[in-house]
C-alpha positions as CSV (number, residue, x, y, z in Angstrom):
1,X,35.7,-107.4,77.0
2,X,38.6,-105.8,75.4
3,X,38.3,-103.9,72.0
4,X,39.2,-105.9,68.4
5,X,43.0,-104.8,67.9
6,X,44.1,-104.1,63.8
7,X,48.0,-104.5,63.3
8,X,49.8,-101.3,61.8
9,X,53.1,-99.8,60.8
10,X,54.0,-96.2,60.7
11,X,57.1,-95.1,58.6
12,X,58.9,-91.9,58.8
13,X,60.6,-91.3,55.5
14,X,63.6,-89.8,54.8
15,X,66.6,-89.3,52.3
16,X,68.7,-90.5,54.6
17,X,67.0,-92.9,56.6
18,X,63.6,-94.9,57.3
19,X,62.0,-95.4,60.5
20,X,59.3,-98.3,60.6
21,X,57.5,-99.0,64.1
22,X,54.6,-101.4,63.9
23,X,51.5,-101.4,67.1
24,X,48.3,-102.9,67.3
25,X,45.6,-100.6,67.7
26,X,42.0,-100.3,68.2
27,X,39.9,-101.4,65.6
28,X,38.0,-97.9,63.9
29,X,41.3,-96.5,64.9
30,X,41.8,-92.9,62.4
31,X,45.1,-92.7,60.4
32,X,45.7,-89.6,62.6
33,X,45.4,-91.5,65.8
34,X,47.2,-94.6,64.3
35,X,49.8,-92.0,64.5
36,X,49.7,-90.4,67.8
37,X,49.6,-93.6,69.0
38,X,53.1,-94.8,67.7
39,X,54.8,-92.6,69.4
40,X,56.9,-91.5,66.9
41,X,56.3,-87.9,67.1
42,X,58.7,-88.4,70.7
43,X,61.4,-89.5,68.2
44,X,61.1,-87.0,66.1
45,X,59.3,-83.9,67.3
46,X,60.2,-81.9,63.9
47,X,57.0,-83.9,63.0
48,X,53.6,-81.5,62.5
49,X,50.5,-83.2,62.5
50,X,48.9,-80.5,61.4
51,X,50.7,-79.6,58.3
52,X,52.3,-83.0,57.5
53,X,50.8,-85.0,54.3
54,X,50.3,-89.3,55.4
55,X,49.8,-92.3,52.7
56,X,48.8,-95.5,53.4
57,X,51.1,-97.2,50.6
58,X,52.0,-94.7,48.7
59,X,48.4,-93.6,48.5
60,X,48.0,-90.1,50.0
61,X,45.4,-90.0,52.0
62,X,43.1,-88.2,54.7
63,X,44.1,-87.9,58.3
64,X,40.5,-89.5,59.7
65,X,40.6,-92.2,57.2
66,X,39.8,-95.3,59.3
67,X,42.7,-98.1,59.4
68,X,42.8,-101.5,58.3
69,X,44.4,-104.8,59.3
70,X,48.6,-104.6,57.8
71,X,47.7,-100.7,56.7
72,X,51.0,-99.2,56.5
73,X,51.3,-95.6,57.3
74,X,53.5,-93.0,55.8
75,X,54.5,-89.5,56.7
76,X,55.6,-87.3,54.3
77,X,57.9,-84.2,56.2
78,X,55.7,-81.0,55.0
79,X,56.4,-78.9,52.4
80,X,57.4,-75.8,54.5
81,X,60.0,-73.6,51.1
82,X,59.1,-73.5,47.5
83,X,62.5,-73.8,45.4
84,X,63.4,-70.9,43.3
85,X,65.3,-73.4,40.8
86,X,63.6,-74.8,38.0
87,X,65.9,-76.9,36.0
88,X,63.6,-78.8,33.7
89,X,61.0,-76.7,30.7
90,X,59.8,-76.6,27.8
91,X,59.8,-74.0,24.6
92,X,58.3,-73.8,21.4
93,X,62.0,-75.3,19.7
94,X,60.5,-78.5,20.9
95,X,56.7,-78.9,22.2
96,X,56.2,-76.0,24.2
97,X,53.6,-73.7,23.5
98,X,55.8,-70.4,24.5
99,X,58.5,-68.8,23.0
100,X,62.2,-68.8,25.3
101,X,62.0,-65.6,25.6
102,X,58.2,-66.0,26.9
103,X,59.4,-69.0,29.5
104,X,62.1,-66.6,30.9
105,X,59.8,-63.8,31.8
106,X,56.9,-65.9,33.2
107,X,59.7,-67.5,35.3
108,X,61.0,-64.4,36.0
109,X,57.4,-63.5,36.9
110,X,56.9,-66.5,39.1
111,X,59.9,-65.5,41.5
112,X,62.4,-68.2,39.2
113,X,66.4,-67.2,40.4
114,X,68.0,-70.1,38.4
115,X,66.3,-72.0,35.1
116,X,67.4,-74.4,32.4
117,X,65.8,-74.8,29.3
118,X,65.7,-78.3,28.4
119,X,63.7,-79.0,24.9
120,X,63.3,-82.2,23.9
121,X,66.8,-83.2,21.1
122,X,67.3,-79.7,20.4
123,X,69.2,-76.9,21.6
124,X,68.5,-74.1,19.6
125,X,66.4,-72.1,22.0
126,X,69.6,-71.6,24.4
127,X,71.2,-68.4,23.0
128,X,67.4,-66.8,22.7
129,X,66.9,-68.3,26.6
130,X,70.4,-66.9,27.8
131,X,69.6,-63.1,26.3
132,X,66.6,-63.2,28.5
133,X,68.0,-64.6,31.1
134,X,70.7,-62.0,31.3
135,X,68.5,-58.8,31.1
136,X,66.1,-59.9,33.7
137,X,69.1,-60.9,36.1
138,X,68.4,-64.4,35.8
139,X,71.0,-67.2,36.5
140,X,70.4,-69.5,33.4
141,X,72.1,-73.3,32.8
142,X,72.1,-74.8,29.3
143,X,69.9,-77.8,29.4
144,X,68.5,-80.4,26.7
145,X,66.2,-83.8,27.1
146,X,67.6,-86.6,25.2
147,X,65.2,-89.3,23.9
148,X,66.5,-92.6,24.8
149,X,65.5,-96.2,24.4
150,X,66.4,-98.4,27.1
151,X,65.4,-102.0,26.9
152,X,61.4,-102.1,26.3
153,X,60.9,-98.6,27.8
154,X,61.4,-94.9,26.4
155,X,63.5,-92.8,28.8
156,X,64.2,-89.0,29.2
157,X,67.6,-87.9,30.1
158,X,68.0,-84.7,31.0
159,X,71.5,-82.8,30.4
160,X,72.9,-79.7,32.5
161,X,74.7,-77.6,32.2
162,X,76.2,-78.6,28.9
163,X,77.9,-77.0,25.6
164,X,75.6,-76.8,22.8
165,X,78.7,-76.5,20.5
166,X,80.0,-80.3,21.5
167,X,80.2,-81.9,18.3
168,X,79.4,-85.1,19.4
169,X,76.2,-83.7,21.2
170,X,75.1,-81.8,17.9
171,X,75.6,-84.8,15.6
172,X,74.3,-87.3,18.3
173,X,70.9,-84.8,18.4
174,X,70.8,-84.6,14.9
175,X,70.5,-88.2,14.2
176,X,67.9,-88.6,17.4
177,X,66.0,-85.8,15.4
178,X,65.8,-87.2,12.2
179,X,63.8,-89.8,13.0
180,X,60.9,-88.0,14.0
181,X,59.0,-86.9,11.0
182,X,59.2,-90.8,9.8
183,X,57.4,-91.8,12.8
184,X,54.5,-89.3,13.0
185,X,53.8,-90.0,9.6
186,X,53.6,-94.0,11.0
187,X,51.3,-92.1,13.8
188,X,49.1,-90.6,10.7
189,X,48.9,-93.3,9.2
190,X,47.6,-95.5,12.4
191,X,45.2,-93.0,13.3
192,X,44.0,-93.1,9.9
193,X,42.6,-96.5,10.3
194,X,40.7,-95.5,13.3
195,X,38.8,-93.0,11.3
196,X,40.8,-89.8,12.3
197,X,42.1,-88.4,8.9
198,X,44.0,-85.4,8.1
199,X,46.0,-85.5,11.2
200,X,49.7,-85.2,10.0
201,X,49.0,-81.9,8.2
202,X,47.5,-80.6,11.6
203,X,49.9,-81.6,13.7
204,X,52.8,-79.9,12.0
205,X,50.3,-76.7,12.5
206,X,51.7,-76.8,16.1
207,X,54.4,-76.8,15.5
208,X,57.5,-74.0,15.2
209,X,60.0,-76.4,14.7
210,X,58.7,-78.9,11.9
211,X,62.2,-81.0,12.6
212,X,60.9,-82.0,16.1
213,X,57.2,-82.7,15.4
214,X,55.9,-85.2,18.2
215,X,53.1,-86.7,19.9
216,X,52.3,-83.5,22.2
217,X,51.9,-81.4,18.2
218,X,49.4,-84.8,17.4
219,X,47.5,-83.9,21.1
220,X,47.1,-80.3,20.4
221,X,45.5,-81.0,17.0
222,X,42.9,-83.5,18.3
223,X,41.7,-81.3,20.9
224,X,41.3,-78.5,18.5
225,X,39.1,-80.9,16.1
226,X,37.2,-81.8,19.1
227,X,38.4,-85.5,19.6
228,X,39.2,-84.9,23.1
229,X,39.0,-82.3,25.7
230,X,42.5,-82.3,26.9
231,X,46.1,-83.2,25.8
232,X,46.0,-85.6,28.6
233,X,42.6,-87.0,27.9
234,X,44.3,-87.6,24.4
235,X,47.3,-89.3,25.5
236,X,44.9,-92.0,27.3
237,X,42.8,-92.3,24.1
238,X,45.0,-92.4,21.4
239,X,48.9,-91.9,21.9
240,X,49.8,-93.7,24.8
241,X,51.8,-97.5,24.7
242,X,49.1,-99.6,23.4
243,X,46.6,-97.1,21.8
244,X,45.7,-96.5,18.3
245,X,48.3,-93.6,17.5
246,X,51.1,-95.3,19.8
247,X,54.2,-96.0,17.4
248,X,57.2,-97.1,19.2
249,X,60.4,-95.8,18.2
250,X,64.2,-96.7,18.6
251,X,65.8,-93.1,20.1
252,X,69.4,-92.6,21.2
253,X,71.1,-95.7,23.6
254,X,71.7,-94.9,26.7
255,X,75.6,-95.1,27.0
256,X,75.8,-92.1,24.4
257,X,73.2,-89.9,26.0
258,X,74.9,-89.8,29.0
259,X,78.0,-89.5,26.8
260,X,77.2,-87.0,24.6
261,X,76.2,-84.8,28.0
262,X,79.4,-85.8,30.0
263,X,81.5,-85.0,27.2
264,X,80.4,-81.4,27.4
265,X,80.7,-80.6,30.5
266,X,77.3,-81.3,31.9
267,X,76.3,-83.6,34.3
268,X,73.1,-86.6,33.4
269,X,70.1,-86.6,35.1
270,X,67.1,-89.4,35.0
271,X,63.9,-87.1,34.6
272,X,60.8,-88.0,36.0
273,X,61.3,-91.7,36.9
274,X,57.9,-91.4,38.6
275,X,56.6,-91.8,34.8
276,X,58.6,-94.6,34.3
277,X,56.5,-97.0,36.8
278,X,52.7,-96.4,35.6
279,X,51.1,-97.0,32.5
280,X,50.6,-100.6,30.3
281,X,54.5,-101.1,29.8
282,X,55.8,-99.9,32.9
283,X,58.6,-101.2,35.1
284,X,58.4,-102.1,38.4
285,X,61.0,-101.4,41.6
286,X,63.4,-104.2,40.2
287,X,63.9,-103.0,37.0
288,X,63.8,-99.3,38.2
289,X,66.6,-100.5,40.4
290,X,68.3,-102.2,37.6
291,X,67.9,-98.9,35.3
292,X,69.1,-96.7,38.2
293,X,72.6,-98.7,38.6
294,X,73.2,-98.6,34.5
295,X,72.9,-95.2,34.5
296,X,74.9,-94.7,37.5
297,X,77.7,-96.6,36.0
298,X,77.6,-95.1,32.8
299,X,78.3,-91.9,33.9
300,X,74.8,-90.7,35.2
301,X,74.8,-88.0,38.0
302,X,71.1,-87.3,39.2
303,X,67.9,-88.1,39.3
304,X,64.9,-85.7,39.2
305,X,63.5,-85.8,42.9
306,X,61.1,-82.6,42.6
307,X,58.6,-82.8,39.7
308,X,55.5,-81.8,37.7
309,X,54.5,-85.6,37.7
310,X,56.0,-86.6,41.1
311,X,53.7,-87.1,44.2
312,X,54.8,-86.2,48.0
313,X,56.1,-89.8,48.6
314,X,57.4,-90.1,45.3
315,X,60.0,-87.5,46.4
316,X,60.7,-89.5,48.8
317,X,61.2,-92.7,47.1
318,X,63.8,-91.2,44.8
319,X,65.1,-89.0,47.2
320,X,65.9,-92.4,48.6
321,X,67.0,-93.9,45.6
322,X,69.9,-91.0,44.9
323,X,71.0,-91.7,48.3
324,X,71.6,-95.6,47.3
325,X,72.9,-95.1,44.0
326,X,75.0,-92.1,45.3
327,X,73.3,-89.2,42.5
328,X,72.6,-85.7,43.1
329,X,68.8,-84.8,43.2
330,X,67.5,-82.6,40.8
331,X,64.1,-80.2,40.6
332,X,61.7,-78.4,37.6
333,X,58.3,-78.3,36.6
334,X,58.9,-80.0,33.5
335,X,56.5,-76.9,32.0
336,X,55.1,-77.3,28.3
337,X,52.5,-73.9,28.5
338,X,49.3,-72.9,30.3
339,X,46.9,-75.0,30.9
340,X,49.0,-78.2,29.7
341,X,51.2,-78.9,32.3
342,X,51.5,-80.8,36.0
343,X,52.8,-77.6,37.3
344,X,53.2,-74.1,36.6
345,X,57.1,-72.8,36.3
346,X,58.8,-72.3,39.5
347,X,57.3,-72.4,43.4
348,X,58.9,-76.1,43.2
349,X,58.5,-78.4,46.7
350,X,61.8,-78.4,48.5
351,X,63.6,-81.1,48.2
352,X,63.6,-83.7,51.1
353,X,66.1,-83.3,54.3
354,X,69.3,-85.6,53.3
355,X,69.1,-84.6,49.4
356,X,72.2,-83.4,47.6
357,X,71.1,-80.8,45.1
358,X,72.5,-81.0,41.4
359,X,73.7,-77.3,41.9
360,X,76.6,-78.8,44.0
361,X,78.1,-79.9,40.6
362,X,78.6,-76.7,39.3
363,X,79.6,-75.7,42.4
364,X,82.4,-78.3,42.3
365,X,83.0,-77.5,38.8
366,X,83.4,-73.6,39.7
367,X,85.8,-74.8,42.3
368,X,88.1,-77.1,39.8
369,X,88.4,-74.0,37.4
370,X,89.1,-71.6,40.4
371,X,91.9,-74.1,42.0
């Protein structure tokens, strides 16, 4: 009597393309042999079984994990270079727990050869950032993260490469900025009723910058009074969409953020859209692929591929993604301090086989100005 078969498909993911074979294999079949037995290893023997990540729908998962009917395999290509770019962090100017000149030495530190700052609507860290840079032999790129409001959702849009001194930037910042100290007193206020009191007064503790007071100042605060343990456990408590301390807020549109960094001289990029697609109010592939052709015809140039938040085959996805929408692919840590982040600065993932990198801008850029 022959063995129960199980139906399967193996995919073989790529920036560039996507191979899908689909076999029946024994039933108790591992997710290791599911792949052996595909044969797709003959197709492309870069593959290493041994150092290789697999999903099973975007799950990552463990090579003797037993298969099930319509499981769908995935092989991520390993991560075989760490990037020395990190093009997306955090200083005190916004919510950052370390000074610019402290980001720039522990990235020096950590083996960094290229960083932007990019605090959140400000840019007044840059000149401090740039001094550091320049002593420690340090190629530096003047960053910022613009708060934006697209449809329902809250987006961050990362600029690079940009001029601080662009008027429109500095009054466009300014006016997203403003808006900030009206809303975490709303936050107060809400937390209030839930019986956390005096929580405005320690939140602007944290911060350097009163001006850019936000929720990651309100985090801090709580775990220091002992409401949670973390500024993540916080977030899930209290300050994420839906929660007690959650106030929405109407940041900058769309069309000038990408303006305001265009008109510059710096190029757009979607951060983290990984963060985008979890959580109460997030979107789902449609209206990530509606989001991801606005902001490609608006002027937008990349997309963050590599970062703090991102998972193995969520490089992939968006590696995918810039390769539809034709953007450049982007990398950083998205590092707030110590002990607070997704991932330390620097020592990034490389970016998946097929990716353009963002640095190919100011290549082209360097080019014009040469010509």
């Amino acid at each position: 009597m022959s063995a129960e078969k199980i139906h399967i498909e193996v995919v073989y993911a790529l920036a560039h393309e996507q191979t899908l074979l689909m076999l029946d294999v024994p039933k108790g079949t591992t997710l290791i042999d599911g792949v052996k037995l595909s044969g797709i290893t003959n197709k492309y023997p870069e593959i290493d079984l041994e150092k290789s990540k697999f999903g099973i729908f975007s799950k990552l998962s463990k090579a003797d994990v037993i298969l099930r009917e319509k499981d769908r395999i995935e092989i991520y290509r390993p991560l075989v270079g760490m990037l020395d770019f990190d093009l997306h962090c955090h200083s005190t100017f916004s919510d950052g727990t370390l000074t610019p000149t402290q980001i720039v030495a522990r990235a020096s530190e950590r083996g960094v050869t290229m960083l932007a700052l990019t605090d959140h609507d400000d840019t007044d860290g840059l000149a401090e950032a740039r001094d550091a840079a320049e002593k420690c032999g340090m190629s530096f790129i003047n960053g910022v993260e613009i708060s934006v409001s697209w449809r329902k959702h809250t987006l961050h849009i990362v600029g690079l490469g940009i001029d601080p001194n662009h008027p429109p930037l500095v009054e466009g910042l300014k006016k997203v900025r403003s808006g900030r100290g009206e809303r975490a007193q709303k936050m107060a206020d809400e937390l209030a009723k839930v019986g956390i009191g005096g929580v405005l007064q320690g939140a602007y503790k944290f911060t350097t910058n009163p001006n850019m007071i936000g929720r990651t100042h309100f985090a801090r605060f709580l775990v220091e009074s002992g409401h949670c343990k973390d500024v993540k456990s916080v977030f899930n408590r209290y300050l994420a969409s839906g929660k007690p301390g959650y106030v929405p807020h109407q940041w900058a549109d769309l069309a000038d953020a990408i303006s305001w960094i265009c008109g510059s001289g710096g190029i757009a990029v979607l951060a983290h859209p990984g963060r985008y697609m979890v959580g109460r109010r997030s979107m789902g592939k449609q209206t990530m692929h509606e989001l991801l052709g606005v902001f490609a015809e608006l002027g937008g140039g990349a997309v963050e591929v590599v970062t703090g938040s991102h998972t193995p085959p969520q490089y992939a996805e968006f590696a995918r993604y810039a390769e539809e929408f034709g953007l450049l692919c982007s990398c950083g840590s998205d590092f707030h301090g110590p002990g607070e982040s997704y991932r330390d600065l620097g020592k990034l993932p490389d970016l998946p086989l097929g990716c353009r990198p963002v640095w190919e801008h100011w290549q082209h850029v360097s080019a014009l100005k040469a010509a």
